[in-house]
Backbone as numpy.savetxt, mean C-alpha at the origin, in Angstrom:
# Nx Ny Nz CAx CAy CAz Cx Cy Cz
20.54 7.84 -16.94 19.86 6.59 -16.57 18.89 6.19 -17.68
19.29 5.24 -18.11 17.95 4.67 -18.67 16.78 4.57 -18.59
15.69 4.71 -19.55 14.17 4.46 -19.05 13.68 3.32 -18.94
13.27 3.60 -17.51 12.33 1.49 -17.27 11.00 1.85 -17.48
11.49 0.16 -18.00 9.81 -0.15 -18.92 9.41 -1.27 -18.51
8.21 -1.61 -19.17 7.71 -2.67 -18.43 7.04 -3.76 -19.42
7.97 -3.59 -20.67 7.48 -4.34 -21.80 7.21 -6.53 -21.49
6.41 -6.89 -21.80 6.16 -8.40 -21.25 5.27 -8.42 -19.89
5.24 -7.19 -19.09 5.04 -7.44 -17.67 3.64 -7.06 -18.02
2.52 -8.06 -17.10 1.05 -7.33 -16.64 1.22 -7.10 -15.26
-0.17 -6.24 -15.52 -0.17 -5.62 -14.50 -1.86 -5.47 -13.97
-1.92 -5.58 -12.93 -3.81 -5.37 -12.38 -3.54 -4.68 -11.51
-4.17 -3.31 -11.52 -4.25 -2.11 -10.60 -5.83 -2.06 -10.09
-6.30 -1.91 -9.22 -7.60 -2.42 -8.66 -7.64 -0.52 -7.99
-8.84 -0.44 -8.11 -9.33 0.56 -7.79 -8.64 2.08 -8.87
-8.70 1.06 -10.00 -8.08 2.32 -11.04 -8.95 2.99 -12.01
-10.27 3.28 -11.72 -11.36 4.28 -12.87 -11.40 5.73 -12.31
-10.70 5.68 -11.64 -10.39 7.33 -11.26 -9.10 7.45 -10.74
-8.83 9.58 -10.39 -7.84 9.51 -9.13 -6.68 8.72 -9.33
-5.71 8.03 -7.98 -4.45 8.09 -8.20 -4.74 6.39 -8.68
-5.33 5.60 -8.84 -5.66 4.65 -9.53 -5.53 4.43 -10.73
-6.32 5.47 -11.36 -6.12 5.84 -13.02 -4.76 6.07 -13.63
-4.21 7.01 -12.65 -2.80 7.91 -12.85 -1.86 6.50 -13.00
-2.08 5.60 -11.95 -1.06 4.19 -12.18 -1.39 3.54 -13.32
-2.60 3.30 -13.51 -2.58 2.30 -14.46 -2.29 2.81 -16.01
-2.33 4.14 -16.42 -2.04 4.64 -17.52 -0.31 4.89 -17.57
0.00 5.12 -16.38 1.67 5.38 -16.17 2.63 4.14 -16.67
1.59 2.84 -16.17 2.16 1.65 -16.26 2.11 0.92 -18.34
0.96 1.33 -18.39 0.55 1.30 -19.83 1.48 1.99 -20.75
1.68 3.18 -20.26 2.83 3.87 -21.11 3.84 3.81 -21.16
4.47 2.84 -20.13 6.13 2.45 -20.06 6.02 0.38 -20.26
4.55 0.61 -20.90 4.99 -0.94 -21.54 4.06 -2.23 -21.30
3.19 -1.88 -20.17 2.80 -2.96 -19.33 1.06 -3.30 -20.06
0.56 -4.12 -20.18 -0.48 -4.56 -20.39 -1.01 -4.42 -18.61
-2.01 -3.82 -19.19 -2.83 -3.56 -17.30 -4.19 -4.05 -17.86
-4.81 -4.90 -16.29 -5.84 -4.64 -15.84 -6.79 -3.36 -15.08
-7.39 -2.70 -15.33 -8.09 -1.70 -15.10 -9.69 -2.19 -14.74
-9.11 -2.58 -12.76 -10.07 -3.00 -12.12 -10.81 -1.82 -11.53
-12.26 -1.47 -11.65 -12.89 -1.08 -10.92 -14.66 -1.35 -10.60
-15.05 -1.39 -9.38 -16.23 -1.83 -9.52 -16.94 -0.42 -9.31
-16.72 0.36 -9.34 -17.47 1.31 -10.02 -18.39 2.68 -8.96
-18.13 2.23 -7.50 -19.35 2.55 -6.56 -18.62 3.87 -5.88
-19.57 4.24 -5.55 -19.11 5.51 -4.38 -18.02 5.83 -3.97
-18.11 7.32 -3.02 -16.61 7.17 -2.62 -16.68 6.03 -1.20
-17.96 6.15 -0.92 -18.46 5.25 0.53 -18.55 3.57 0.21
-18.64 3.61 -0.92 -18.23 1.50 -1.53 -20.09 1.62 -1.70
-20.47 2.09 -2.25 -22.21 1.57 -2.27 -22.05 2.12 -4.11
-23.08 0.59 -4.50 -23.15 0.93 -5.84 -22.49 0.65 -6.68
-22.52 0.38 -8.03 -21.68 -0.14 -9.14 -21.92 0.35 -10.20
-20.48 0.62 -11.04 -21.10 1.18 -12.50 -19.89 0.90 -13.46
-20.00 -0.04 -14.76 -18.39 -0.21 -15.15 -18.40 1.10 -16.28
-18.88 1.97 -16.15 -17.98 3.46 -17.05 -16.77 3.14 -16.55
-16.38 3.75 -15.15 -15.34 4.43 -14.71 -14.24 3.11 -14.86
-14.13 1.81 -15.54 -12.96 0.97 -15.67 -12.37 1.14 -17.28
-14.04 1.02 -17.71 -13.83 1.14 -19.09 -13.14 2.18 -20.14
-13.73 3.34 -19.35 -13.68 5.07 -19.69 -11.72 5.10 -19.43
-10.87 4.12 -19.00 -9.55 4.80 -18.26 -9.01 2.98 -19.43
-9.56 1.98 -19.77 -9.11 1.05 -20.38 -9.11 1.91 -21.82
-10.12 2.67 -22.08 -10.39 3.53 -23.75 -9.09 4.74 -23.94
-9.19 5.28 -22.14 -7.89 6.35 -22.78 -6.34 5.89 -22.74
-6.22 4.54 -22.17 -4.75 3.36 -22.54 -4.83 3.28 -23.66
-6.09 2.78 -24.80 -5.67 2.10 -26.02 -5.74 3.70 -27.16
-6.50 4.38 -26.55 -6.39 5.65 -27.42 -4.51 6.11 -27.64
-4.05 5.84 -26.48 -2.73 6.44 -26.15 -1.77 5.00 -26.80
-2.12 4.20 -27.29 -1.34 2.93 -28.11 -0.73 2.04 -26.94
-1.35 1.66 -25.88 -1.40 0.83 -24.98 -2.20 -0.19 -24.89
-1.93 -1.34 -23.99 -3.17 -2.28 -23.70 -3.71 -2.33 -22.44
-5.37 -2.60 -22.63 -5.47 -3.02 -21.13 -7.06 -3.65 -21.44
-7.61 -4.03 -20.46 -8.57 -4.15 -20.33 -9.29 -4.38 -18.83
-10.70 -3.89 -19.25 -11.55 -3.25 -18.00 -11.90 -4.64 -17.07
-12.08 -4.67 -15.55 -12.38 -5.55 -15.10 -13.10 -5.10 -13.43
-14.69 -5.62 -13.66 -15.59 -4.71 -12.48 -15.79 -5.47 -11.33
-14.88 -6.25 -11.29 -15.35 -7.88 -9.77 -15.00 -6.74 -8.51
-15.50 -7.31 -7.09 -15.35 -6.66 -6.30 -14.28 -6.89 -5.73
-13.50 -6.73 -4.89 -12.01 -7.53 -4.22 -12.68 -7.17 -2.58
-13.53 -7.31 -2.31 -13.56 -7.34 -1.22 -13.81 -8.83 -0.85
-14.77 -9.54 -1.59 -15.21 -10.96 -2.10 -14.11 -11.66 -2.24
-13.84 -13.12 -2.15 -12.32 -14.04 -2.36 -12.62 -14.38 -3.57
-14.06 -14.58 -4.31 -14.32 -14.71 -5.61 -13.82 -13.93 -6.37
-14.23 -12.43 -6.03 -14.15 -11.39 -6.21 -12.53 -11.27 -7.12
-11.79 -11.16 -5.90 -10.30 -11.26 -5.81 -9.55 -12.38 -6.66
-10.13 -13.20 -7.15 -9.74 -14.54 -7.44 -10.15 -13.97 -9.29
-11.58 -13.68 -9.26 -11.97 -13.10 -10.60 -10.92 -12.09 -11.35
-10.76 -11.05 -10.20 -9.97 -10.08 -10.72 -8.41 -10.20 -11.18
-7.43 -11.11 -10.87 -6.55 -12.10 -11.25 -6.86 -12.96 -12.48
-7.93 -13.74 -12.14 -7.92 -14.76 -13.51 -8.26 -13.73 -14.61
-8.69 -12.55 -14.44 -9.22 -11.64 -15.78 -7.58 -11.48 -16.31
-6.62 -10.88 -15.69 -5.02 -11.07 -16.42 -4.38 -12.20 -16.72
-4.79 -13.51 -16.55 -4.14 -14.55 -16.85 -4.78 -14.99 -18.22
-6.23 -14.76 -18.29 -7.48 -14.76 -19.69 -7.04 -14.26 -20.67
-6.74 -13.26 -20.40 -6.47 -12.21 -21.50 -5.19 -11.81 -21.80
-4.35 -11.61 -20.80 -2.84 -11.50 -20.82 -1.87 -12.71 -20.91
-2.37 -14.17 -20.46 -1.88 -15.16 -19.57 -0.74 -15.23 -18.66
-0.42 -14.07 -18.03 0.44 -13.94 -16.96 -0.09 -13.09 -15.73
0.77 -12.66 -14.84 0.36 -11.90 -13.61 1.71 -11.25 -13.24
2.18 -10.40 -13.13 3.82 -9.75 -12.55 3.47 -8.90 -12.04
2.49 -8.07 -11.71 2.17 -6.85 -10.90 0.95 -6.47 -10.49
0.72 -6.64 -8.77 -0.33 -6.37 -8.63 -0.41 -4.75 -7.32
-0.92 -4.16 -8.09 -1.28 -2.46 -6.89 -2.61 -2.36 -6.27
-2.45 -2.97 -5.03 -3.82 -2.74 -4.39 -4.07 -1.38 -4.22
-4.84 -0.82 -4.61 -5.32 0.81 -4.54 -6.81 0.86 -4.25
-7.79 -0.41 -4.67 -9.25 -0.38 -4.33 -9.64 0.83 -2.78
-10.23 1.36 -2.26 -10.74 1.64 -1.47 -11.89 2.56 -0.78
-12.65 2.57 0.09 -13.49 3.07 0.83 -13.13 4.46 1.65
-14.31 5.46 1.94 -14.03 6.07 3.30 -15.43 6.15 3.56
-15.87 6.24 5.03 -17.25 6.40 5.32 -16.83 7.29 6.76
-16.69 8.59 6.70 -16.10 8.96 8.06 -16.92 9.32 8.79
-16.07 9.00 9.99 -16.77 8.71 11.51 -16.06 8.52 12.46
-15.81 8.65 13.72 -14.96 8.64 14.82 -15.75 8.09 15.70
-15.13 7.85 17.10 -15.36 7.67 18.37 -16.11 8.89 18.78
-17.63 8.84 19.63 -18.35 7.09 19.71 -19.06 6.79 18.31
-19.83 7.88 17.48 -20.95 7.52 16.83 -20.36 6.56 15.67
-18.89 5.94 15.02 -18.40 5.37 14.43 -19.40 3.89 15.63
-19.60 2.54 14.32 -19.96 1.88 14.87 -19.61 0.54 13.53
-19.48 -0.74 14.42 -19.11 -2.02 13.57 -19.22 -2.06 12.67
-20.29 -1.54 12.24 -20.69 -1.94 10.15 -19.55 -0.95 9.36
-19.22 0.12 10.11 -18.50 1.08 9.00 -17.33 0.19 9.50
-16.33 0.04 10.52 -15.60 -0.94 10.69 -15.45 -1.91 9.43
-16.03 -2.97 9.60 -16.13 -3.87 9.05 -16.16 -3.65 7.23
-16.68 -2.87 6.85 -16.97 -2.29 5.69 -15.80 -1.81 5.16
-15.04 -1.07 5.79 -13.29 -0.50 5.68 -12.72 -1.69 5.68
-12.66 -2.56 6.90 -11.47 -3.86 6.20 -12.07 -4.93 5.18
-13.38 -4.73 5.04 -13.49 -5.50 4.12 -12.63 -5.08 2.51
-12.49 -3.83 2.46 -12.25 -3.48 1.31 -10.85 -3.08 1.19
-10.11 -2.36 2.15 -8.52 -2.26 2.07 -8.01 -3.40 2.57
-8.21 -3.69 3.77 -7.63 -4.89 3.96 -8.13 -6.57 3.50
-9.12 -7.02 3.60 -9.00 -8.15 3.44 -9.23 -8.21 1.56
-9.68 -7.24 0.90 -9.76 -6.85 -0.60 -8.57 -7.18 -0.89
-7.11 -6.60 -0.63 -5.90 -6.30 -0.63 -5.69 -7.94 -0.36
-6.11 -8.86 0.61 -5.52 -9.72 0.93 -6.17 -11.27 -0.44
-7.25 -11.03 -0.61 -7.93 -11.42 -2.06 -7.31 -11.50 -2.82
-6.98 -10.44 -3.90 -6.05 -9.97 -4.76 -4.56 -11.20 -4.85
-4.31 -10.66 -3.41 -2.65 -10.95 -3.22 -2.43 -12.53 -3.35
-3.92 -13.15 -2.68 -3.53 -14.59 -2.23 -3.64 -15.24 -3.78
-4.76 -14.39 -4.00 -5.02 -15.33 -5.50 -3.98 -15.17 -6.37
-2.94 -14.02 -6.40 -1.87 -13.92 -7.32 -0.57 -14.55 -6.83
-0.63 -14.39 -5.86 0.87 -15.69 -5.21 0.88 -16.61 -5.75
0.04 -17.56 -6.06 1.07 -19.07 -6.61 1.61 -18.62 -7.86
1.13 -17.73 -8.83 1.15 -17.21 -9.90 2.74 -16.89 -9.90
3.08 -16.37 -8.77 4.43 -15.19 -8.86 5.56 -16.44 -8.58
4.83 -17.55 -7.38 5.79 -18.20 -6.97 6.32 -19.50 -8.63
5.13 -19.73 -8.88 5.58 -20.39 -10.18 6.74 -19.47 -11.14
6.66 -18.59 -11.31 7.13 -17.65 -12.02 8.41 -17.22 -11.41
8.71 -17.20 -10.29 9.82 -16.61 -9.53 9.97 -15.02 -9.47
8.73 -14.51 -9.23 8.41 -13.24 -9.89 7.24 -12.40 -9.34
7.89 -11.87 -8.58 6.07 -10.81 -8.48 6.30 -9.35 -7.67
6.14 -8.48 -8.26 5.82 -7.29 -7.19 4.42 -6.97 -7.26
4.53 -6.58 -5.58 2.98 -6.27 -5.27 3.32 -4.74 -4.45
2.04 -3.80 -4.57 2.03 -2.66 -4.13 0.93 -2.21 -3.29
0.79 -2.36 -1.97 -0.38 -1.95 -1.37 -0.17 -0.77 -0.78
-1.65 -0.50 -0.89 -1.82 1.00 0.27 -2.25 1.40 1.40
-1.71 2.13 2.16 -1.80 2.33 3.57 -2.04 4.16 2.96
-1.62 4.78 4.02 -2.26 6.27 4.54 -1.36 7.22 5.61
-1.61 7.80 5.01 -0.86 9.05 6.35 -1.99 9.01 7.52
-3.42 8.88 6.95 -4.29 9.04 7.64 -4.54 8.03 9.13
-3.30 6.91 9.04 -3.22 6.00 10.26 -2.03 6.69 11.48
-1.82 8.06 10.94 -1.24 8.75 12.24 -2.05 9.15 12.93
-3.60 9.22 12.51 -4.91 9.85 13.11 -5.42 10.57 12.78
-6.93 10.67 13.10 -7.76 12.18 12.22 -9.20 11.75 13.24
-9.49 13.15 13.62 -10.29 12.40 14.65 -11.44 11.75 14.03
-12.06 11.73 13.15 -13.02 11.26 12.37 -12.76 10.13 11.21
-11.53 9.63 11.14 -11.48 8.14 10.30 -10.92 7.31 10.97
-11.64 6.98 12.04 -11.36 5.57 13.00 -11.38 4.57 12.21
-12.22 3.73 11.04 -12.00 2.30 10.83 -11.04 2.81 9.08
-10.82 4.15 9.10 -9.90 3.72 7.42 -8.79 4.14 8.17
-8.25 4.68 8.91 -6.51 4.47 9.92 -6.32 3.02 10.24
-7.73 2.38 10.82 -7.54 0.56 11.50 -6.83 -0.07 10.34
-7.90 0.22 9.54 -7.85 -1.14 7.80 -6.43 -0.44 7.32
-5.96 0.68 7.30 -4.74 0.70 7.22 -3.47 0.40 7.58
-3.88 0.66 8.77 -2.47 0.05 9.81 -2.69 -1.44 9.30
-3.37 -1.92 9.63 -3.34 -3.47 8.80 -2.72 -4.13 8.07
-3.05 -3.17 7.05 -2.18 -3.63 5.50 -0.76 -3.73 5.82
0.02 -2.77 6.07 1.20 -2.35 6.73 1.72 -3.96 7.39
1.21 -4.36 8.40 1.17 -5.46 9.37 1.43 -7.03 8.08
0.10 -6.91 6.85 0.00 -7.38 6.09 1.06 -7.81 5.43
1.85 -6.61 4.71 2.80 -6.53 3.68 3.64 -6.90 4.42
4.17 -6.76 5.89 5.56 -6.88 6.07 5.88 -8.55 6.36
4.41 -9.00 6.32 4.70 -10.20 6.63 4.43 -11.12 5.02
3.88 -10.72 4.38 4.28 -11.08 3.01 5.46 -10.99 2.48
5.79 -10.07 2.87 7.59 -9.76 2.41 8.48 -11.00 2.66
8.18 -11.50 3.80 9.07 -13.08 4.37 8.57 -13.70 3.53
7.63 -14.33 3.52 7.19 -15.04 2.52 7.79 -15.16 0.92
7.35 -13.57 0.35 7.59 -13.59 -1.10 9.24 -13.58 -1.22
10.33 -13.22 -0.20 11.77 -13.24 -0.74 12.19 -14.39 -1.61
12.06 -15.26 -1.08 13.02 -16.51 -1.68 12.48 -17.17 -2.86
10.85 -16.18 -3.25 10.60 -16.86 -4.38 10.87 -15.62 -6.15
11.55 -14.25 -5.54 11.61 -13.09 -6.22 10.36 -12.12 -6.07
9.53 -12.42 -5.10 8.59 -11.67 -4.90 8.72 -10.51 -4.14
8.48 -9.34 -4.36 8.66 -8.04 -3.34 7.67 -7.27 -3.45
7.03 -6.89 -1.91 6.25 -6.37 -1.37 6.09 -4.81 -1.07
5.65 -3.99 -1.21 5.83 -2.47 -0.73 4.81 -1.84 -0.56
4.57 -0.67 0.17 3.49 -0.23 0.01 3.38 1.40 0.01
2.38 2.18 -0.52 2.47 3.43 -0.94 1.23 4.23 0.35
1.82 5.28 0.44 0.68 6.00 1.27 0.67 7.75 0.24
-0.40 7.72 -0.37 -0.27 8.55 -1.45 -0.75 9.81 -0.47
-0.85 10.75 -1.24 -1.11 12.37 -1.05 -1.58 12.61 -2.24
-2.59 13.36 -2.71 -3.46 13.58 -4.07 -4.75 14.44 -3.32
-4.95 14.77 -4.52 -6.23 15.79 -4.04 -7.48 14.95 -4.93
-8.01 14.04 -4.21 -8.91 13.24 -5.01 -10.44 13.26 -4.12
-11.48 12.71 -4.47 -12.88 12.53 -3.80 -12.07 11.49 -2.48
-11.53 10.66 -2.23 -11.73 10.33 -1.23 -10.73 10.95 -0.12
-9.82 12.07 -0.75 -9.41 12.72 0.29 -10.33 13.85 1.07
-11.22 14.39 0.19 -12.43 14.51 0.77 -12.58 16.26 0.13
-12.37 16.42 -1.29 -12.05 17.22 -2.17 -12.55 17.25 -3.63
-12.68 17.81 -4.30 -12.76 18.08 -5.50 -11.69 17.40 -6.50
-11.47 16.67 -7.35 -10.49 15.40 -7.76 -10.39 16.73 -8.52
-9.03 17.30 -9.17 -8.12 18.26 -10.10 -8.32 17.01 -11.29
-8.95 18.26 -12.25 -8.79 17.94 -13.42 -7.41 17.54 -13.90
-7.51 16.79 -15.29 -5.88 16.60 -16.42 -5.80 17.84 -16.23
-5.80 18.67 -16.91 -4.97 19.78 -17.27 -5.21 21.56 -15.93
-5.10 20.73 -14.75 -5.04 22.22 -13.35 -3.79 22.07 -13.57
-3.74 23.49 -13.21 -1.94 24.03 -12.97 -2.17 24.68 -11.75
-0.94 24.57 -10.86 -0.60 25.20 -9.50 -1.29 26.51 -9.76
-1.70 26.90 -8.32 -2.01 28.33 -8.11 -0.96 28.51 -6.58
-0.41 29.76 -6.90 0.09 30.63 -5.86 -0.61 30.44 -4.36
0.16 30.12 -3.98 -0.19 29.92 -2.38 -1.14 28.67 -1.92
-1.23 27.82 -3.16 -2.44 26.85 -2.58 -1.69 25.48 -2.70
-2.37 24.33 -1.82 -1.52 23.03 -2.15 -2.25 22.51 -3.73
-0.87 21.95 -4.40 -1.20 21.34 -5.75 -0.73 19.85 -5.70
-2.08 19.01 -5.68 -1.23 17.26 -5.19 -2.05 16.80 -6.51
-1.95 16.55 -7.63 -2.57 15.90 -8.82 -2.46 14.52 -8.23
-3.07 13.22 -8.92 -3.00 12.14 -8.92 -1.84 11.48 -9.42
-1.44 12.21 -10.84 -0.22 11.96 -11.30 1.21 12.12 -10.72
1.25 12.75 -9.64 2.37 13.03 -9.19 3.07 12.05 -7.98
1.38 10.59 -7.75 2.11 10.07 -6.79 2.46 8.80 -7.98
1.69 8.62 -9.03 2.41 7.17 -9.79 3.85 6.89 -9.95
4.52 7.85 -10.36 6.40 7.39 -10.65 6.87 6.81 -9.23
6.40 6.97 -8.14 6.83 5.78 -6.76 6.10 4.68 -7.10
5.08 4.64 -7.04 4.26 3.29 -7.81 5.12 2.79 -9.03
5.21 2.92 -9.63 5.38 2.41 -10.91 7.23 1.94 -10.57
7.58 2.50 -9.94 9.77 2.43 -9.51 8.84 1.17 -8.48
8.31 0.88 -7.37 8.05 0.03 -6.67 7.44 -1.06 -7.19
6.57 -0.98 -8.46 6.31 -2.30 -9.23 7.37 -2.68 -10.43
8.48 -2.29 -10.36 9.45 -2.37 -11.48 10.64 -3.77 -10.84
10.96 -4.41 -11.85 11.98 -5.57 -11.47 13.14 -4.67 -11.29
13.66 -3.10 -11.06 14.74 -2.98 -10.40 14.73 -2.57 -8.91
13.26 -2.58 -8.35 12.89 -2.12 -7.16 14.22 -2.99 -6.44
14.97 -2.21 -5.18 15.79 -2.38 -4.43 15.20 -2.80 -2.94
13.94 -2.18 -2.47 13.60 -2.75 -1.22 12.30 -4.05 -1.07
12.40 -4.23 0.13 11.35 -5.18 -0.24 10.54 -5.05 1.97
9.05 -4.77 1.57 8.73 -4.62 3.01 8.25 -2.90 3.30
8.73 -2.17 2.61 8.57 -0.67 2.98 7.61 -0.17 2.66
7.39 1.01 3.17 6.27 2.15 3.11 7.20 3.44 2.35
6.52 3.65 1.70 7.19 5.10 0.57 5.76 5.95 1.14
6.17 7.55 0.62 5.05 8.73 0.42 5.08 9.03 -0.80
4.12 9.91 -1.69 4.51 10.60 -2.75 3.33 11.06 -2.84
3.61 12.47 -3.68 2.46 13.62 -3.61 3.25 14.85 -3.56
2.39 15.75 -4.91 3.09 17.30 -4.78 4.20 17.42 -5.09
4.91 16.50 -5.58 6.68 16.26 -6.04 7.25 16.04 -4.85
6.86 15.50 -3.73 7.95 14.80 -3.04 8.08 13.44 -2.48
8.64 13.01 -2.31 8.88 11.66 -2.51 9.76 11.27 -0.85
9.00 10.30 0.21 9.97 10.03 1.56 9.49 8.55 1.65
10.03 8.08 2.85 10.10 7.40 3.32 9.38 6.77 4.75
8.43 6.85 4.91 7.73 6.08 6.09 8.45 5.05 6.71
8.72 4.62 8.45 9.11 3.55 8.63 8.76 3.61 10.18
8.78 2.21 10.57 8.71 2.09 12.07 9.73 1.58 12.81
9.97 2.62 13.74 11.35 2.04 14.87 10.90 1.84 15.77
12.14 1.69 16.84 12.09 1.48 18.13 12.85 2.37 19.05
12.84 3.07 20.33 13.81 3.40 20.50 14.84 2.64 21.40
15.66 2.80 21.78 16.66 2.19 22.87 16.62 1.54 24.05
15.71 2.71 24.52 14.67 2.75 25.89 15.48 2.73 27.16
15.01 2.39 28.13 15.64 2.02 29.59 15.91 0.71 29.69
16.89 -0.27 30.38 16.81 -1.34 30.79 17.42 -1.44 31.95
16.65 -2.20 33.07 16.71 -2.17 34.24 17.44 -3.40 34.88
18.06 -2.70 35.83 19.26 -3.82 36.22 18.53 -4.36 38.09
18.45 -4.90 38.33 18.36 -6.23 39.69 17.05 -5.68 40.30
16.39 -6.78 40.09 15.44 -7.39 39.92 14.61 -6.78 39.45
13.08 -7.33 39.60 11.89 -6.88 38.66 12.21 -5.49 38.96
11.50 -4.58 37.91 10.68 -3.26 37.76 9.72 -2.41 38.63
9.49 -1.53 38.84 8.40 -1.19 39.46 7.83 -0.03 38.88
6.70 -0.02 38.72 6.04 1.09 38.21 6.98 2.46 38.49
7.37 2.86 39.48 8.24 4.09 39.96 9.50 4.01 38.98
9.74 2.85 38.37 11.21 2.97 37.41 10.63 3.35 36.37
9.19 3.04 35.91 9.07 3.30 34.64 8.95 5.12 34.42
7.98 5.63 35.39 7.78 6.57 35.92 9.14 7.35 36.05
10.02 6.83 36.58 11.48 7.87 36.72 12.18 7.66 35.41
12.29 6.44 34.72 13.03 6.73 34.01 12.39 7.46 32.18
11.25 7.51 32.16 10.10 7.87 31.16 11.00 8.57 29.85
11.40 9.92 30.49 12.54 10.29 29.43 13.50 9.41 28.61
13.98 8.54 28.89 15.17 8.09 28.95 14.17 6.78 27.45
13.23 6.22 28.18 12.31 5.21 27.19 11.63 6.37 26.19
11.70 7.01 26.12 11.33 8.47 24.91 12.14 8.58 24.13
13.61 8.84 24.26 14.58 9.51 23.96 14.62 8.71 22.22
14.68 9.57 21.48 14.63 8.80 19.84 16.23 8.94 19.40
17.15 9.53 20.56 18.17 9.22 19.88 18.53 7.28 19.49
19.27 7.33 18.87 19.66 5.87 18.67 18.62 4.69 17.74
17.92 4.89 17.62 16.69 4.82 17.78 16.86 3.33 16.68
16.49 2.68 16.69 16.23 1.23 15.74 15.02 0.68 14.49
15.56 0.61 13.06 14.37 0.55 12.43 14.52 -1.33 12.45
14.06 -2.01 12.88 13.99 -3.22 12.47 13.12 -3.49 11.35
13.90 -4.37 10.63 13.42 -5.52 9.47 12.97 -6.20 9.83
12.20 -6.85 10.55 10.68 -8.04 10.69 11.17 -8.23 12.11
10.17 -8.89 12.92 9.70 -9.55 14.15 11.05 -10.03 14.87
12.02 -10.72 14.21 12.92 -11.28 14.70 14.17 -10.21 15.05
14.00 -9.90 13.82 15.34 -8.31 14.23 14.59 -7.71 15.40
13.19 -7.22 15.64 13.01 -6.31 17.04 13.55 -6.82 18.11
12.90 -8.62 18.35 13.73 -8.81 19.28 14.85 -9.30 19.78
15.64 -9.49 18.48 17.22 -9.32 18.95 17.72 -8.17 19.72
17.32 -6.97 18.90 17.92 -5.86 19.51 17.38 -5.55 20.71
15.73 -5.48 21.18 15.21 -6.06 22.11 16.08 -6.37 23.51
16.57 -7.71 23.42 16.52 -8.60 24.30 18.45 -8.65 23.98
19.09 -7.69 23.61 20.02 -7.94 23.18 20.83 -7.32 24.61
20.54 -7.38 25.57 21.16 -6.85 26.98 20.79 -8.22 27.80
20.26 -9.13 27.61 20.91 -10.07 28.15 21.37 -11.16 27.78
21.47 -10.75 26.39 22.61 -11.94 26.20 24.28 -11.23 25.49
24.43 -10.21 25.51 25.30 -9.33 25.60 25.87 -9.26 24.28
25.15 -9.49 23.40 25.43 -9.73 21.68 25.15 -8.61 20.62
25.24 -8.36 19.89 24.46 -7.51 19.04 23.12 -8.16 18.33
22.34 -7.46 17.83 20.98 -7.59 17.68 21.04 -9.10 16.54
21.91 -8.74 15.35 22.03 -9.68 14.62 22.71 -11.15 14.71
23.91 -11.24 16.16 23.83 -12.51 16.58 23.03 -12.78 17.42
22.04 -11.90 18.10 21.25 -12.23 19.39 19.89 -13.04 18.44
19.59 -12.98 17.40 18.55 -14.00 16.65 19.28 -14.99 15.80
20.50 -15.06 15.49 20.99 -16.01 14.19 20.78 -17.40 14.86
């Protein structure tokens, strides 16, 4: 197979002065791409600013015979988001790839978790992510052209203590799949990454460049989740809408189904059917991944009109 590159293409990776941020935007630099190397610089909790950490990862691109340059706007802000875009059109004058990676943790659970940390989490994965994206869309649609890469989390299967960074995650998810309709018909494709890394905001000691595995312990570098990043911001990416994993050398697939369930024949329901038949609405055999809103409820609703899922919406 040939090596893809990404020669002509920019790129703005947001939340890249450290961690699996850094790991993208140098990955992307080295197979061709002029990057933005957004970071505003603050905590692992979002408090504070400092542009070392954009600059310090723009110095080791051009050391390595790459381009990029540093950019400290916040993306939680629509200015913000809007800034961090026009900095690749300034300097690069294009836009072809954008990796939302910016983000927060401030952990806390149910009850003592309370609105401000809420609010503080979607300000920064989700509506940050949504900044970014809006301000680079007309860009892609003029162009006929755009992959975008956001991030979600394993951590939205639950943890009892990150109630609002599982919320702002599941979000994004919700986000992307509905961008995905949107960006098809103009060459735009959407995806999103839920990394594994041993970094400060997994709540760890970030592994130096040069750690090597030790016997019996987990080894997740930062570097090991970019090559899904970088195949998902590439013009041969094949899907458009999905959730990938990567971390530790392995590489899956995240997705959401449905299962089959029960469907009940003459007349309404009663709590006692749901109740008896419970197994049966469990059962993951068969089980359905739908492609957007309309495929669920074809297949859905596809028992009373006696069709299959894909004529039950055409």
């Amino acid at each position: 197979m040939s090596e893809l590159r990404f020669e002509g293409r920019v790129a703005v990776v947001t939340g890249a002065g450290r961690g699996i941020g850094r790991a993208y935007a140098r990955l992307l630099a080295e197979r061709g791409a002029k990057v933005v190397v957004n970071d505003l610089g603050g905590s692992m909790e979002g408090e504070g600013a400092d542009t070392g950490p954009a600059q310090t990862v723009v110095e080791e691109i051009v050391a390595a015979g790459g381009e990029a340059v540093a950019d400290t706007n916040d993306v939680s802000t629509r200015a913000g988001g809007q800034a961090i875009i026009d900095t690749a059109l300034d300097h690069f004058g294009r836009i072809d790839i954008l990796v939302n990676n910016a983000g927060i943790i401030r952990w806390a659970g149910l009850p003592q978790v309370d609105l401000e940390n809420l609010e503080a989490h979607l300000d920064v994965h989700l509506i940050g992510s949504f900044n970014t994206m809006r301000a680079a869309w007309p860009h892609f649609v003029e162009q006929g052209y755009g992959r975008v890469v956001l991030t979600t989390s394993s951590g939205l299967f639950g943890f009892d203590n990150n109630l609002s960074y599982a919320a702002a995650k599941g979000g994004v998810i919700g986000m992307a799949r509905s961008a995905r309709l949107a960006g098809e018909p103009h060459g735009i494709k959407v995806n999103l990454i839920a990394p594994a890394a041993q970094t400060r905001m997994a709540g760890g000691e970030p592994l130096a460049d040069d750690a090597r595995p030790v016997p019996g312990q987990p080894f997740m570098p930062s570097d090991a989740v970019a090559p899904m990043v970088a195949f998902l911001a590439h013009e041969s990416c094949p899907v458009n809408g999905e959730i990938y994993t990567a971390g530790a050398g392995r590489f899956g697939r995240l997705f959401i189904a449905s299962t089959e369930g029960y469907v009940h024949q003459d007349g309404p329901a009663s709590i006692e059917d749901v109740a008896e038949h419970w197994d049966t609405i469990n059962d993951e055999k068969g089980y359905h991944v739908p492609s957007d809103l309309m495929a669920w409820s074809g297949s859905f609703l596809k028992h009373q009109f006696g069709q299959s899922p894909e004529s039950a919406v055409s």
